[in-house]
C-alpha positions as CSV (number, residue, x, y, z in Angstrom):
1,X,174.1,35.3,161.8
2,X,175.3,38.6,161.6
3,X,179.1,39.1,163.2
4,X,182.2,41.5,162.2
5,X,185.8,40.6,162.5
6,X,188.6,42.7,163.6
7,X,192.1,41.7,162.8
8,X,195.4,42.2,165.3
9,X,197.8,40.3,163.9
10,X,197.9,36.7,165.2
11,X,194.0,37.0,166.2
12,X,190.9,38.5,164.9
13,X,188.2,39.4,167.4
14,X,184.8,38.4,166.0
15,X,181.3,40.4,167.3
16,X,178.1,39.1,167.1
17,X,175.8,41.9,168.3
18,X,172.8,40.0,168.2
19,X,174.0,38.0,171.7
20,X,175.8,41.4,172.9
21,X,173.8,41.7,176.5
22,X,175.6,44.8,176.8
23,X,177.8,44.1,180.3
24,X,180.3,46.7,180.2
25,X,182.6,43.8,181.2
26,X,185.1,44.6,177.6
27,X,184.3,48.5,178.2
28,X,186.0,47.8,181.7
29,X,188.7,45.8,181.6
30,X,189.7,47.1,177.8
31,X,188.5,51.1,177.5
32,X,191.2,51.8,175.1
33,X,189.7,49.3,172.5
34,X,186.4,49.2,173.6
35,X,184.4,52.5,173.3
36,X,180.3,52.3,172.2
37,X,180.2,55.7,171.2
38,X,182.4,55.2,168.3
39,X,182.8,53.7,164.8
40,X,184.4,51.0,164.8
41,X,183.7,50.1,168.8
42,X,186.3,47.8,168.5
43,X,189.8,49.4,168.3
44,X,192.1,45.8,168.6
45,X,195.1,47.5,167.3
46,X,195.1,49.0,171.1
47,X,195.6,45.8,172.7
48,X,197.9,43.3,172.3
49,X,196.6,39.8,171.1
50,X,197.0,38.1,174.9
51,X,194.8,41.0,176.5
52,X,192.2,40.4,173.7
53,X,192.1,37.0,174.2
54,X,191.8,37.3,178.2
55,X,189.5,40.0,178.2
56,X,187.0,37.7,175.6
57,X,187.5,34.8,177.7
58,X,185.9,37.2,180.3
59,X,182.7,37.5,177.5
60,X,179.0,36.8,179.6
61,X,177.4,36.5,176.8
62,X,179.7,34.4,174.0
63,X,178.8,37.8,171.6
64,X,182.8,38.3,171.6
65,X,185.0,35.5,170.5
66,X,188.4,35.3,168.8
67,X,190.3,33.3,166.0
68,X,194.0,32.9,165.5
69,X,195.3,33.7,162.6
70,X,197.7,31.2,161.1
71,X,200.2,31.5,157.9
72,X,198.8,29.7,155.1
């Protein structure tokens, strides 16, 4: 299964494009992070970890999911 990570600090955002159905539901609620047109799509460094985690709680189709990073 194809995904990418994106690291913020204390989470990293994981996509799987391959379930993306392509809502708009991250481009609304995050735009500043979020933006198709661009490479990477997935800016996490303009969000802070809480808003990632609710707005991917928000995911409809499970493509966007998160980690927390811990201190090994």
């Amino acid at each position: 299964m194809d995904t990418h990570e994106y690291i913020n600090g204390e989470i990293t955002v994981i996509w799987q494009p391959q379930k993306c159905i392509h809502a708009a539901v991250c481009v609304k609620t995050l735009p500043a992070v979020y933006n198709p047109k661009e490479r990477p799509w997935i800016k996490v460094e303009n969000a802070t970890p809480q808003e990632l985690k609710n707005q991917i709680d928000l995911c409809p189709s499970g493509a966007l999911s998160y980690k927390f990073n811990t201190d090994k």
